[in-house]
Wavefront OBJ file of the C-alpha trace (Angstrom):
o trace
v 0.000 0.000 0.000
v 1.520 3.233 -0.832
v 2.057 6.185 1.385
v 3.453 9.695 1.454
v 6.864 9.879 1.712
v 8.019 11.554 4.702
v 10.167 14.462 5.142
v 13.936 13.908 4.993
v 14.116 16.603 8.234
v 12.104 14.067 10.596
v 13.993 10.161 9.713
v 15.736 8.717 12.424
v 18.473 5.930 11.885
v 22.527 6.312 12.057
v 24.009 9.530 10.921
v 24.505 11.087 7.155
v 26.055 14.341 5.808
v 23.779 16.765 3.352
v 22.722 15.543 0.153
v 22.328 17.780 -2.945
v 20.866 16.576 -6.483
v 21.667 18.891 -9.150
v 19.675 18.199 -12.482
v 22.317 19.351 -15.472
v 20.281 20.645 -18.561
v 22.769 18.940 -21.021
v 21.648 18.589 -24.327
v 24.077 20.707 -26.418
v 27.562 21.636 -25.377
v 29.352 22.239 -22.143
v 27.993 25.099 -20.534
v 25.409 23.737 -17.911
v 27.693 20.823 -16.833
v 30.712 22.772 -15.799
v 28.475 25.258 -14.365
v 26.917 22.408 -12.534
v 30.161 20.755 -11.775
v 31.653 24.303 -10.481
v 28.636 24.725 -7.388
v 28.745 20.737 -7.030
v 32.303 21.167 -6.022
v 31.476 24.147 -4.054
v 29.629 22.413 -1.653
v 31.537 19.603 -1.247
v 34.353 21.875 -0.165
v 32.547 23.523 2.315
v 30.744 20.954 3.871
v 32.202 18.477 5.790
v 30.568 14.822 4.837
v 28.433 16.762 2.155
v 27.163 14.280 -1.162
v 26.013 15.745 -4.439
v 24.973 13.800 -7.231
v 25.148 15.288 -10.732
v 22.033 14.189 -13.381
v 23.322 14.441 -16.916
v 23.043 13.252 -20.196
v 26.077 14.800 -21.392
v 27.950 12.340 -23.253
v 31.383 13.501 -21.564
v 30.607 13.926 -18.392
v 33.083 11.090 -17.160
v 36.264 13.126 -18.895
v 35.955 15.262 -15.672
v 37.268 15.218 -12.242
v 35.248 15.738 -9.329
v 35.836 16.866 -5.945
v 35.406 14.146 -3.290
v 32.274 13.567 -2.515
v 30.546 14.522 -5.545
v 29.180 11.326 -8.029
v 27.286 11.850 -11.256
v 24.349 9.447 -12.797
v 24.231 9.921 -17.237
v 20.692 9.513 -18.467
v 20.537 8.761 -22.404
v 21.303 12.208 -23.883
v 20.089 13.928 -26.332
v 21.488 15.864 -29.182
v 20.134 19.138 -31.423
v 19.332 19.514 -34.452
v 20.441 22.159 -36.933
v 16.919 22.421 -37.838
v 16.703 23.368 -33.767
v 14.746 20.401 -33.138
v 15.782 17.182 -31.103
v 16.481 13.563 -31.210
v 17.959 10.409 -29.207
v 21.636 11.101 -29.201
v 22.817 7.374 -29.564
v 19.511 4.996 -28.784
v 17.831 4.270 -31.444
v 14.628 5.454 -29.851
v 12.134 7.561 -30.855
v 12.795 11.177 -28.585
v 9.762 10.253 -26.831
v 10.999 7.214 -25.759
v 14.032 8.722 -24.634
v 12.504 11.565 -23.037
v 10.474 8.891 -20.760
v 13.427 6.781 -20.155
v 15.116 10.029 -19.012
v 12.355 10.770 -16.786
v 11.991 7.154 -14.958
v 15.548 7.380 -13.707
v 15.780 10.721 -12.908
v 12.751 10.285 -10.652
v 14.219 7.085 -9.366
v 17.536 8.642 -8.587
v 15.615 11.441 -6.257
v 14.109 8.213 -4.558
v 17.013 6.686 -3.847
v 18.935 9.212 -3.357
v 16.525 11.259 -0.983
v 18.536 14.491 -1.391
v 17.850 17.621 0.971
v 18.165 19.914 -1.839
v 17.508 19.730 -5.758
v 18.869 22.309 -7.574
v 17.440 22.128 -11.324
v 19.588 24.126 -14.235
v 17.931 26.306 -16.417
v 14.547 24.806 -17.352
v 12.278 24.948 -14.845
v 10.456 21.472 -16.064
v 13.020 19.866 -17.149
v 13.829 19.032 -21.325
v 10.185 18.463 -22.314
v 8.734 18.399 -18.524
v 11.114 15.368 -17.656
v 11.431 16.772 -14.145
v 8.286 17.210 -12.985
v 7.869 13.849 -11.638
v 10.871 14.055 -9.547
v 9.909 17.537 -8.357
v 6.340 16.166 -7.531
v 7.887 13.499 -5.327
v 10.268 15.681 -3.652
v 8.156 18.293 -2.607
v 6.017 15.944 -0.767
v 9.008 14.509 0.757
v 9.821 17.844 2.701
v 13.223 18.498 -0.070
v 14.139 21.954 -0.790
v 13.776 23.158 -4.478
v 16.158 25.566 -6.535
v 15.972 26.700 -9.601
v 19.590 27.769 -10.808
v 19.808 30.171 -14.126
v 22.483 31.564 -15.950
v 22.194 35.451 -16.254
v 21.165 36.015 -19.627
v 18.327 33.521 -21.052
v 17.610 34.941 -24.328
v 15.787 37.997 -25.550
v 12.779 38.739 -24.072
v 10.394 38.360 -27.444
v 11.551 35.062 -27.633
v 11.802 33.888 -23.620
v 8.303 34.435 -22.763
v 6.657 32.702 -25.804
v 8.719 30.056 -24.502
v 8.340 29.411 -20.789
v 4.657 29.867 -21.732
v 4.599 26.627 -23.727
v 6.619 25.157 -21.428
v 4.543 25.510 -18.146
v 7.532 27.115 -16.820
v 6.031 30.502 -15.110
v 3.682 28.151 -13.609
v 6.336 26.003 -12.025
v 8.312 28.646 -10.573
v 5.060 29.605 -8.533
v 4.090 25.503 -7.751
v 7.264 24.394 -7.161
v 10.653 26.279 -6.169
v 11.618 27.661 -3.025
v 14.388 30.089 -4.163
v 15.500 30.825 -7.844
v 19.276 31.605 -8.130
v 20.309 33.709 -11.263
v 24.315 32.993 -10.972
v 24.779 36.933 -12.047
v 24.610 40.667 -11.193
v 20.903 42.358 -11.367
v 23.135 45.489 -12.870
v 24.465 43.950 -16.124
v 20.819 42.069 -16.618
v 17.568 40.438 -15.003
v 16.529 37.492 -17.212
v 13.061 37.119 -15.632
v 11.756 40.365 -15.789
v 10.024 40.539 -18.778
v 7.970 37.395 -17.240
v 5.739 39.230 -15.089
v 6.470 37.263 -12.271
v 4.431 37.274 -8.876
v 5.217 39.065 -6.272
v 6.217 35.941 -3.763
v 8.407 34.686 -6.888
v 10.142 37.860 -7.320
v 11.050 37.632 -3.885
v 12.470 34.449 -4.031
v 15.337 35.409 -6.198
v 18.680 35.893 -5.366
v 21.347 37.577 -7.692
v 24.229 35.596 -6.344
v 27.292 36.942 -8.580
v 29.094 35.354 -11.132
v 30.822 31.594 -10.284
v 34.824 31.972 -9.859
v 36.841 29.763 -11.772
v 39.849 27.516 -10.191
v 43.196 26.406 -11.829
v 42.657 22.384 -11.215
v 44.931 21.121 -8.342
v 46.198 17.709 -11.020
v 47.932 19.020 -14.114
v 46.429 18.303 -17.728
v 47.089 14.811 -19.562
v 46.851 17.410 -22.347
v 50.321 18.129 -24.286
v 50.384 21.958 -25.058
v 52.116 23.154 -28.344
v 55.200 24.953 -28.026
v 53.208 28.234 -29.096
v 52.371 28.047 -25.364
v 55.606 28.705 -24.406
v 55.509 32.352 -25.494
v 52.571 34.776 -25.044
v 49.629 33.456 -27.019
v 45.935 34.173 -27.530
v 43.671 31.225 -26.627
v 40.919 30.469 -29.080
v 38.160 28.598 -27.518
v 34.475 28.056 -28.492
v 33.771 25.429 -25.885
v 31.906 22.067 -26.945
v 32.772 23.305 -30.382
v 29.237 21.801 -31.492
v 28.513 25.399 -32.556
v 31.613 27.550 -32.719
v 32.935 26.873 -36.747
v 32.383 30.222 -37.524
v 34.488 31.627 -35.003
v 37.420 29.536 -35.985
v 36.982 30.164 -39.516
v 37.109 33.523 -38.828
v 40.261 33.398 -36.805
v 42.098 31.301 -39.391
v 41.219 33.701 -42.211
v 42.450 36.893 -40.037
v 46.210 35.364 -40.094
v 45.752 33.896 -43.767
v 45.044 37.506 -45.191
v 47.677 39.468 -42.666
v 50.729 37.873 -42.083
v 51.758 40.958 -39.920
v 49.902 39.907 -37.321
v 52.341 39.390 -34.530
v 50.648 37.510 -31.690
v 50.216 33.701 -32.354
v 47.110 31.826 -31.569
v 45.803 28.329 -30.079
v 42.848 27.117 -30.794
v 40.980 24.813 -28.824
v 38.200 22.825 -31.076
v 35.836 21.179 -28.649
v 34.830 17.739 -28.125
v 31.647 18.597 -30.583
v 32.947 19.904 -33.194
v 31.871 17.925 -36.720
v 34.787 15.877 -37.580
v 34.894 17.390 -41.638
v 35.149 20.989 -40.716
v 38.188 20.063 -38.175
v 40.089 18.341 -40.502
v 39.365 21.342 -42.539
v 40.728 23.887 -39.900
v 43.781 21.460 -39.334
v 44.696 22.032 -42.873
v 44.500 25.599 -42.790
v 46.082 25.761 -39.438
v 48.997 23.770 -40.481
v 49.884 26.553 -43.321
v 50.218 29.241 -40.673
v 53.203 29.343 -38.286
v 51.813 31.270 -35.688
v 48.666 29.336 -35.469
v 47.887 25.924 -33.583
v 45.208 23.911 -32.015
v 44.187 21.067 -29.489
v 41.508 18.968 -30.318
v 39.991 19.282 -26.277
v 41.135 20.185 -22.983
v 39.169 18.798 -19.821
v 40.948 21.088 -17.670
v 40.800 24.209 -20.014
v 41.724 26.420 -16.736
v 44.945 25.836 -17.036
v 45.243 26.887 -20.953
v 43.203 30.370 -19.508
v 45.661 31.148 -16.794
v 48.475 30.390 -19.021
v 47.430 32.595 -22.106
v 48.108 36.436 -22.204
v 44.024 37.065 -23.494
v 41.382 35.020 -24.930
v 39.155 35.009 -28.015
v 35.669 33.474 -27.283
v 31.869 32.925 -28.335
v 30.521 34.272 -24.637
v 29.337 31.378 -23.046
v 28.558 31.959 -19.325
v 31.200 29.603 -18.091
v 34.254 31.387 -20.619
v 33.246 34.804 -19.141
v 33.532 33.513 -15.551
v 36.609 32.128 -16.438
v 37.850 35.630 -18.034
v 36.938 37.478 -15.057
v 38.375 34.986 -12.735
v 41.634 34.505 -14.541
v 41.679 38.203 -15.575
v 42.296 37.824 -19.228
v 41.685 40.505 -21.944
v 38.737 38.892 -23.411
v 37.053 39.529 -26.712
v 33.410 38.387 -27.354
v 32.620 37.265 -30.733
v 29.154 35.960 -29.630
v 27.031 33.174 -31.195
v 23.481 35.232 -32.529
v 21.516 32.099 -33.806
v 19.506 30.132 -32.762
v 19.777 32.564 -29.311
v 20.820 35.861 -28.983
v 21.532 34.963 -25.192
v 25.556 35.621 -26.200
v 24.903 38.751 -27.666
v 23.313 39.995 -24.795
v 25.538 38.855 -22.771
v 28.398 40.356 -24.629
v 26.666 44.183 -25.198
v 26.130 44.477 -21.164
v 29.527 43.008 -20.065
v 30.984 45.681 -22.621
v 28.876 48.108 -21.554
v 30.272 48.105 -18.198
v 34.124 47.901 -19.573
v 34.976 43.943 -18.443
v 35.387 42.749 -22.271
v 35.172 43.826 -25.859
v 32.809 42.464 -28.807
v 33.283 41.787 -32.325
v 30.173 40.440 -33.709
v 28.711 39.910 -37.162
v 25.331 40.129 -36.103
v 25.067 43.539 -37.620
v 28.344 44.385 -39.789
v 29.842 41.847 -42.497
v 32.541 39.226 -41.168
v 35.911 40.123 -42.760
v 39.584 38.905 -41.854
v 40.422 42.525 -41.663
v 37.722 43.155 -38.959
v 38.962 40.116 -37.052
v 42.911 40.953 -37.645
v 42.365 44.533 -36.143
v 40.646 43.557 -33.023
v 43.228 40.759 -32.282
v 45.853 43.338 -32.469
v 43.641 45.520 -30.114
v 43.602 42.905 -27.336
v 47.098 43.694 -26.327
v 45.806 47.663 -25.119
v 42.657 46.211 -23.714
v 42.261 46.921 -20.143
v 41.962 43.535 -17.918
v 38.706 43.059 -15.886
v 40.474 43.710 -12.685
v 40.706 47.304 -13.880
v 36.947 47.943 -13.671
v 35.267 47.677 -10.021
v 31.850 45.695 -10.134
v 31.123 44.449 -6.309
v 29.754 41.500 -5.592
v 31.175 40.280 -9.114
v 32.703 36.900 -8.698
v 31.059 36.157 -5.299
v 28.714 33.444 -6.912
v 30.322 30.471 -4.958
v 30.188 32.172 -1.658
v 26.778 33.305 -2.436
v 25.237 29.917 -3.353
v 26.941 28.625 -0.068
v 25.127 31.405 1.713
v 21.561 30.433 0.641
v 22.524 26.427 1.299
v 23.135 27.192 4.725
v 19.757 29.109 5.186
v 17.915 26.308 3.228
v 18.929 23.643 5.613
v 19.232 25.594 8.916
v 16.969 22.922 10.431
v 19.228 19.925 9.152
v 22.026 19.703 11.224
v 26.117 18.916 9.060
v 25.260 15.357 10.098
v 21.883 14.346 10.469
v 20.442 10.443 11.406
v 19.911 8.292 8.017
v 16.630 7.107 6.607
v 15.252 4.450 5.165
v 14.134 5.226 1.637
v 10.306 6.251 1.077
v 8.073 3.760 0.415
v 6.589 3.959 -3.170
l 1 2 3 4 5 6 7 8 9 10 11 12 13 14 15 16 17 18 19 20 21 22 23 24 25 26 27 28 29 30 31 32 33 34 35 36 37 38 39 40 41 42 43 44 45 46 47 48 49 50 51 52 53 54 55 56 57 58 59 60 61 62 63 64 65 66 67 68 69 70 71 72 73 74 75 76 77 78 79 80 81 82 83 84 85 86 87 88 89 90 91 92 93 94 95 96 97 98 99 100 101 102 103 104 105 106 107 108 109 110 111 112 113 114 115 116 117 118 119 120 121 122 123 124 125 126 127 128 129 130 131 132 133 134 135 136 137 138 139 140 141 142 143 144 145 146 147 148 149 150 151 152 153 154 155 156 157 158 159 160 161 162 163 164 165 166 167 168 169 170 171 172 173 174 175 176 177 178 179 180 181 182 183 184 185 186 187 188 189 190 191 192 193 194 195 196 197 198 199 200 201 202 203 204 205 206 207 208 209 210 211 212 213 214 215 216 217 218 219 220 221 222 223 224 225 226 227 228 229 230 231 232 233 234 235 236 237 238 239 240 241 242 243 244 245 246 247 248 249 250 251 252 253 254 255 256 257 258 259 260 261 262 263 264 265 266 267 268 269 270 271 272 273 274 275 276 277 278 279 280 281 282 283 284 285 286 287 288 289 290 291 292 293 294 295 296 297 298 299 300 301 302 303 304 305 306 307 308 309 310 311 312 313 314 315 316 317 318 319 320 321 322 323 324 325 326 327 328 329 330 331 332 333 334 335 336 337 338 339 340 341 342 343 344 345 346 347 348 349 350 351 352 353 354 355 356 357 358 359 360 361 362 363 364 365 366 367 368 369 370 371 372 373 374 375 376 377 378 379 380 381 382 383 384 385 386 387 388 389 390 391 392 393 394 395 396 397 398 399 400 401 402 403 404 405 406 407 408 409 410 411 412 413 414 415 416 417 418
């Protein structure tokens, strides 16, 4: 006979630390996995006996270290389509079946897991409303609920239409307890053109951008001798997305060979396989120009480098600010012009530069001139922002208010009965 299941604050049995579930919205790139990965190791760090379980279908999830402690569970990914649409990433399912498949372990995993916190990344529901089960079942069982978003979500005109199909206004309201937008509400508010309720607005929290660490282990990685001298790192992280950036590099050295300052570039783990052979071939007729095909612990390329050429992703601008570099922006303005956003405010306030072809043709000469510019670009340090990189300490901050009832160690519990 079923029951409820009761609240993880009132079980009894021998002692446990805190348990955190974080859902990872992975089903394109990088981004919301090292994100994910950056607060899961947070936590562990800061709290004695602490567990955290990463949910994620990204397909490289294991090429990453994580701090003791933290564990991760991959659920069948899926991939997108250029046409912006989805399907089964290797099953051969139908995306429905998938999607359900998804859904059945990542409600099982809060089960068995019987975390004290679930913080869910970026979609509110879940890809297609996978989550809702889980955050049905948690709810009743006395867990706390976060929603954790980046700080740009996409342009308004196109945001709203969207979390209206998706049910997600209404699960802010049903569901979550606080809603963590890992930015500043002075460079932008991604929720405000949602016309939140009052009692949501007030359960947001601009924590502050998420500092970046140098790894403690040292890469596997070899490093071209390019890195030996001063060098501008070119990175468009998974790579799934990022060919016209590249191309756009390569053909800045091609048509100026004056251009003094080499240039790695780092390709991604998504990158299609034709277009990098067709890079390699260009990059292997310019002397100041390299590559490496992917980096798991890219820190270490950022710290080395003397500035950095990017698409904008959230996690590449927290690593510019955190590693200081002299950044430039070339940001990604299809099928989202959450980059571009992005990239206008950060500028705005003086912590990068932009060179986008969202409104002005893409030439090498374009390209050549603002790689030249990087070396006179002031480095983030040089503009005060408080609260900027305080995004760690801030999420640790709202933890410890969410579970001021749960003591570091609390007893065990039996898991709920079904």
């Amino acid at each position: 006979m079923s029951k409820e299941p009761e609240s993880p604050l009132l079980r009894s049995q021998p002692a446990r630390g805190v348990r955190v579930l974080i859902y990872s919205h992975d089903t394109f790139g990088l981004g919301h996995l090292r994100r994910s990965r950056a607060i899961a190791n947070a936590i562990v760090g800061d709290w004695p006996g602490a567990s955290v379980v990463i949910i994620s279908g990204s397909p490289v999830i294991g090429n990453f270290e994580f701090g003791s402690g933290v564990d991760y569970i991959r659920i069948p990914g899926v991939t997108k389509l250029p046409d912006g649409d989805y399907r089964s990433l290797n099953l051969n399912v139908s995306l429905d079946e998938a999607v359900g498949l998804r859904q059945a372990l990542i409600l099982q995993t809060a089960k068995a897991f019987q975390p004290d916190v679930f913080i869910v990344d970026k979609e509110p529901t879940g890809f297609r409303g996978e989550v809702v089960p889980a955050l049905d079942y948690l709810q009743a069982a006395g867990c706390r609920l976060v929603l954790g978003i980046r700080d740009v979500m996409d342009e308004p005109t196109l945001l709203v239409p969207e979390w209206e199909r998706k049910g997600a206004k209404e699960a802010l309201v049903r569901y979550y307890d606080e809603i963590w937008v890992y930015g500043l509400k002075d460079v932008y508010q991604p929720l405000m053109a949602l016309d939140l309720p009052e009692e949501v607005n007030g359960r947001i929290t601009y924590t502050g951008y998420l500092r970046r660490e140098v790894p403690p282990t040292p890469s596997l990685t070899k490093y071209p001798k390019i890195t030996k001298q001063p060098f501008i790192l070119v990175t468009t992280g998974g790579g799934g997305d990022g060919d016209d950036l590249i191309d756009w590099v390569i053909s800045a050295y091609e048509s100026d060979p004056d251009l003094e300052q080499p240039a790695l570039i780092l390709f991604g783990p998504f990158i299609d396989r034709d277009k990098r052979r067709a890079f390699v071939e260009r990059i292997a007729k310019q002397p100041k120009l390299d590559f490496v095909s992917f980096d798991n612990k890219i820190e270490r390329l950022m710290k080395k480098a003397d500035a950095m050429v990017a698409m904008g992703g959230y996690n590449t601008f927290c690593e510019a600010l955190s590693f200081d570099k002299r950044t430039l922006i070339v940001p990604r303005t299809r099928p989202r012009l959450e980059q571009y956003i992005r990239a206008v405010e950060t500028e705005r306030l003086g912590l990068v530069r932009m060179l986008s072809d969202y409104k002005e043709p893409r030439t090498p000469e374009r390209m050549a001139q603002a790689l030249r510019n990087l070396s006179f670009q002031p480095r983030p340090s040089e503009v005060t922002i408080p609260d900027l990189l305080d995004g760690l300490d801030r999420v640790q901050e709202r933890l410890k208010a969410l579970l001021e009832p749960i003591p570091l160690f609390k007893p065990a519990y039996h898991q709920a009965a079904e």
